[in-house]
C-alpha positions in Angstrom: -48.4 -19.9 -18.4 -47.2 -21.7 -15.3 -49.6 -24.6 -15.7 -46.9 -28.2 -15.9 -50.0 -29.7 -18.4 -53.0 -29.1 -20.5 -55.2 -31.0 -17.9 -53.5 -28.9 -15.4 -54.3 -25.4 -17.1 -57.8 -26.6 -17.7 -58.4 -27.4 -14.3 -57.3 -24.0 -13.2 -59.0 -22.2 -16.0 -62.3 -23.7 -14.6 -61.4 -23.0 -10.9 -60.3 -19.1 -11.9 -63.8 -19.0 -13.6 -65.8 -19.9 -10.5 -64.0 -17.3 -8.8 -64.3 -14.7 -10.5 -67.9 -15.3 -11.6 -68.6 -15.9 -7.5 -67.3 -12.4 -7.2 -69.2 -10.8 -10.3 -72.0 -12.1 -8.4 -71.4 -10.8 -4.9 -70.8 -14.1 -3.7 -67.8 -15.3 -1.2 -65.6 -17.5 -3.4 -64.3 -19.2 0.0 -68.0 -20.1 1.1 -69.4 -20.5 -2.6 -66.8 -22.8 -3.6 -67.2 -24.8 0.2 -70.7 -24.8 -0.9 -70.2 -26.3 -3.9 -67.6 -29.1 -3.1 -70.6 -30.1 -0.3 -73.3 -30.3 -2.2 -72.1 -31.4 -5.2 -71.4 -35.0 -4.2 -74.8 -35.2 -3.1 -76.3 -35.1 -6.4 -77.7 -38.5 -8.2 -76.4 -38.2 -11.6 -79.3 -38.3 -14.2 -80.2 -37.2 -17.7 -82.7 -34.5 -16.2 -80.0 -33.0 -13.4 -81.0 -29.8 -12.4 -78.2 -27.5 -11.0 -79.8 -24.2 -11.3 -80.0 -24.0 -7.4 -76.4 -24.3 -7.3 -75.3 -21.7 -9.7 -73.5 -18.2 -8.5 -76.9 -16.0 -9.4 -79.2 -18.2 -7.6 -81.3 -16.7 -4.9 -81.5 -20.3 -3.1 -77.6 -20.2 -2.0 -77.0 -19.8 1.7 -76.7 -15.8 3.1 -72.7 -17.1 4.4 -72.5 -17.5 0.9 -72.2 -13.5 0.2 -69.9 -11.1 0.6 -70.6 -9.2 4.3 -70.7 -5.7 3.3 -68.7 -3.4 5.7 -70.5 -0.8 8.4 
């Protein structure tokens, strides 16, 4: 809806997505999505890539990564 081009709204489609399953998950989109934009650069690109570590209902992401529940 107030996407300028297809690119555009796909782009945002897959950024809304992250967000909103990093919340399903009880994760920090902030911190998840910092996470992510740090790690992922790291990676060597091969056929057998392995991202399960990275993935919003992994038990290996870092504890900033989750929500802080309130006292």
């Amino acid at each position: 809806m107030f996407a300028v081009s297809t690119s555009g709204a796909k782009s945002s489609a897959i950024i809304y997505s992250l967000v909103e399953t990093a919340k399903e998950n009880g994760l920090n989109p902030f911190f998840y999505l910092k996470f992510l934009f740090a790690e992922l650069p790291q990676l060597e690109m091969s056929e057998d890539l392995n991202i399960d570590h990275l993935m919003p209902w992994s038990k290996e992401l870092p504890k900033d990564c989750y929500l802080q529940k309130k006292k």
